[in-house]
Each structure stands twice: as C-alpha cells, then as structure tokens.
N, C-alpha and C positions, 0 to 999 in steps of 0.2 A: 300134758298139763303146762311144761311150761315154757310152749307154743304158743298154746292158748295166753297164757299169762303177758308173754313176752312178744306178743303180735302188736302191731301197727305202731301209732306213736301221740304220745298223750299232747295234744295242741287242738288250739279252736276248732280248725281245720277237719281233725281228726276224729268228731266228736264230742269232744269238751263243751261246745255251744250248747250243743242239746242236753247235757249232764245239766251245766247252766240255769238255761229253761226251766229243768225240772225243778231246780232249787227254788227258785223262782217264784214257780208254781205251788209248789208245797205249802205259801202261807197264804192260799186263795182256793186251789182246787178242790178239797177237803171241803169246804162249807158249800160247795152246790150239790156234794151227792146226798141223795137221798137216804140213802142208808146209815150214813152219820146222822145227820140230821134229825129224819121222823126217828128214828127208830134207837139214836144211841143218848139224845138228846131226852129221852124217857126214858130212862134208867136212872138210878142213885148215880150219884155225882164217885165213888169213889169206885164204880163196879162200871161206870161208863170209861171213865179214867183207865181201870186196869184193862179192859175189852179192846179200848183203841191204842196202849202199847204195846200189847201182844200181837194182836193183828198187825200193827206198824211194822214190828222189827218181823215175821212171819212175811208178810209181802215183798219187804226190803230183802230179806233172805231170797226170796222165791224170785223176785223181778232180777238180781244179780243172777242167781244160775241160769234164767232167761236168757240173758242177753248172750253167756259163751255160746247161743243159737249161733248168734247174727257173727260173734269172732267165726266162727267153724266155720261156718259159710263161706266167711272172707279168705279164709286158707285155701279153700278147696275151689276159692275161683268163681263160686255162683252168683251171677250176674244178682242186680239187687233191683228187684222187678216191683217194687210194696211191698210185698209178702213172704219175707224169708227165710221164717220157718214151713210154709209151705213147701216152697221151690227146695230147702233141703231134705225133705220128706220126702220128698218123689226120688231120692238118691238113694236111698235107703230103703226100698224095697216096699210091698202094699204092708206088713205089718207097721214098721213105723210111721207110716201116712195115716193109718186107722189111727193108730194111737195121737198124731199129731191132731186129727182132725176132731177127737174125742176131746180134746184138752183147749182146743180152740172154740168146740161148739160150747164146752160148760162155762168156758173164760164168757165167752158171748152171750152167755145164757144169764148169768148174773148180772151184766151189765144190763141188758133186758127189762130184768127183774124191776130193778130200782127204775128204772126209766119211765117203762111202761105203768108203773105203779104209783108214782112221783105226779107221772103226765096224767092219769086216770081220777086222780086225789084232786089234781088242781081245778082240770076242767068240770066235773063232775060234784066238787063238792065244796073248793076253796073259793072260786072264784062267785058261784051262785049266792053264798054263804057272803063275801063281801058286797054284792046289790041287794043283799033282802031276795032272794028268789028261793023260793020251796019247791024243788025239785028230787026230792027223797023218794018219789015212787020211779022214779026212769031216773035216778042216778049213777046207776048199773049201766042201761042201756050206754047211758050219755059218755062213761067211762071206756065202754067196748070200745064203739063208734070212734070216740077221740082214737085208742091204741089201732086199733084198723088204718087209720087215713096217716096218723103218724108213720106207722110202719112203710105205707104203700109211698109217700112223697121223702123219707128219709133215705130210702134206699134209690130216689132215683139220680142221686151223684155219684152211688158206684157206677151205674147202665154209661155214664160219660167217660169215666175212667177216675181214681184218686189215689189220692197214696194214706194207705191203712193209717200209719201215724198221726194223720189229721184229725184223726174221731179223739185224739186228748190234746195234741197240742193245741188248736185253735180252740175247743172248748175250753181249755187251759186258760186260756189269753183273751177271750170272754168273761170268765167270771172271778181278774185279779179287780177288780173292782170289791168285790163282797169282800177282800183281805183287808182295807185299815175298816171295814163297819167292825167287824170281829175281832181286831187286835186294839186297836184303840179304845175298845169299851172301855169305859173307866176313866180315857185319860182325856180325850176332846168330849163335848156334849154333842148327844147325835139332834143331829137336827136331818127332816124330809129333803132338804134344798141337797145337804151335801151328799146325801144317801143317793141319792136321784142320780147328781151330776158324776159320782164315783161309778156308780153300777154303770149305766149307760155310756161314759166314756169308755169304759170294758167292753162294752158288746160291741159299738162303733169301732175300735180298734180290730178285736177279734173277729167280725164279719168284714172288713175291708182287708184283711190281713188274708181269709180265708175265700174272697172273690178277687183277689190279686190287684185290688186298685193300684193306681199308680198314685198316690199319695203320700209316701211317705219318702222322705230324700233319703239319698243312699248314706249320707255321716251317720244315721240310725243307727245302721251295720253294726254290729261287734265282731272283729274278725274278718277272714274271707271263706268261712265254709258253709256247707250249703245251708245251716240254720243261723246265720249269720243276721241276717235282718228280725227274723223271730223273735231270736236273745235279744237284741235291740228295742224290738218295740216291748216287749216284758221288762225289761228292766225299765227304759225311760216308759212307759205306760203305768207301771205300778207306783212309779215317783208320783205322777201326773196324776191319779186315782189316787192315792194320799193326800196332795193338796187340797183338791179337789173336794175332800170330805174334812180332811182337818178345818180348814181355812173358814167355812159356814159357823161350824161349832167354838172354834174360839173365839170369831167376832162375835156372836151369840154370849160365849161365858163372859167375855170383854165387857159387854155391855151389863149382863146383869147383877156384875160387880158393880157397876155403877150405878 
C-alpha cells in the first residue's frame, strides 16, 4: 500500500493536468448526461438532492480505487497502450481478465444505457415534437433505427485506433458550454443569443480539440505533460463560454432597467 501511495510524483507533468480537467469538468459534464437529467430532474427536489450525493461520494469512492489500476500498472512496468486495466488483466491470469472484462462490459453497459435512450428520446420523439410532426405510430421504429446507425458510425474511430480516455475528456470539453446556462440561473438573464454562442463555442472547441486541428497556439498549454493543452483549452474555453453567455443577458438586463 504504500507503494502504491508513494509512487510517482504529484506535478502537471505527472498527472495533475488531467486531475485538473476533471475539476474543470465537474461544473459542465453532469448536465449533458441523461440520467441526471430525464430521469433525476423528476424527482422531488430534496430525494433528487439526497440521490445525486450519495451516488457522488459512491463514484468518487469507486473512481479513486480505480485508478490504483493504472499506479499498479506503472510499478510493474506495463507499457500504457489506452487500455490499462486490460493489458494488467492478462497478467493476472484468465480469472482476473473475466472478472476484468465483466466490470468493464456493465461499466459500458450503463453508459449505453443513458446514450442509447437519450439518443432514441431525442430523435424519435423531441425533435418531431419541436416541428409539429406526429410520428407516435413508428416512433419506436425511428428510435431502433437512430441506436442501430449510432452504434455502427460511433465505433468506427476505434477500427482507426484511439485512446479510451477520449470517450470523457473530449465529451467533457464539448459540453463546458452548458456550465454558466446552469450556474448562472438566477444571476445573468438567459437570453437564446447567449445560450447559442456558450453551447456552440463548447462543441467547436471540443471537436477541433478532438480532430487535432492545429488551431490553437501552444501559450494555451498549461504545463508540459501530455494533457497539457486540454487543461488549457477547459479552463481558457469555460472563461470564454461564460462570457459568452454572461455578456448577452446582462446587456439585456442593462437595458431593461432602463
């Protein structure tokens, strides 16, 4: 244990960036999953409350003993290939790899869940529902169909090769835009202009982040380790998405004090 405790060394470099990130992420990621959302946001307000801090501190718990995965690894030298509680599963003999790969298909299975359900909701029933189209007897169908084609074109960025981590960070750094719609309630007036210009600079960032444009200069950087430019564009990107949606709604309340 305290190997494990006392291994590597806490700097940018070493980690810390992506700890970062996560912080980061914490005041944006939360409102694009679906499962908070449809499903916690219909509950009583003081049984939704107590549901999402048990679950918090329960993940938080569970995501830390995760991660002495990836320290173990690093002691024992296993090269870091994306997938590092795989590659230490197969060290460990076919019992542990069952069990690895059981914990990894439920992990994946939830995430699914909300995805496929989220995505089936919107095409099939949110989006019809905003043009006036009556589509109630093949909304089913229309629901399959979407999770079919989703599934078939979402996986064909693993067939090129990617690094696991990217199915949260870059979704992460996509959707810091939806953080001042949700935090600022109350304190800027939302106006369509600034919601627009906040979400959307999120997705723009998060997809050129995620097809490796060469857009952004290197002072972004925070640090020099390998999440170095990530942390950078979340932090100056969630500044920039604040503005961005502040700035609409106070000239707005500015003026109709006057």
């Amino acid at each position: 244990v305290g190997e494990l405790v006392s291994t590597g060394s806490w700097s940018l470099g070493g980690g810390v960036d992506l700890l970062l990130v996560a912080v980061l992420q914490l005041v944006s990621y939360p409102f694009h999953d679906p499962v908070l959302t449809d499903r916690g946001f219909i509950c009583e307000e003081k049984t939704m409350l107590k549901s999402f801090v048990i679950s918090g501190i329960l993940g938080f718990v569970a995501i830390v003993i995760f991660s002495f995965i990836g320290i173990y690894g690093s002691i024992e030298g296993i090269a870091a290939k994306g997938n590092i509680p795989a590659e230490l599963a197969k060290t460990m003999g076919i019992g542990s790899t069952i069990l690895m790969t059981a914990v990894m298909i439920a992990a994946a299975g939830s995430t699914l869940d909300s995805t496929f359900a989220s995505l089936s909701k919107l095409v099939g029933y949110d989006i019809p529902a905003m043009l006036n189209k009556d589509v109630a007897k093949i909304s089913i169908k229309i629901g399959i169909i979407s999770m079919i084609l989703f599934a078939i074109f979402g996986n064909l960025p693993m067939i090129v090769g990617t690094d696991i981590l990217k199915a949260t960070t870059i979704s992460g750094t996509m959707v810091i835009g939806l953080a001042p719609v949700f935090l600022l309630h109350g304190f800027v007036s939302p106006t369509k202009l600034g919601f627009h210009l906040s979400f959307w600079l999120g997705i723009f960032l998060g997809v050129a982040f995620a097809f490796d444009a060469k857009i952004f200069p290197e002072f972004l950087a925070i640090g020099s380790g390998k999440y170095a430019m990530l942390l950078g564009i979340n932090l100056y990107g969630l500044i920039a998405c604040t503005l961005a949606y502040a700035l609409p709604g106070l000239l707005c309340g500015c003026k109709d004090k006057r």
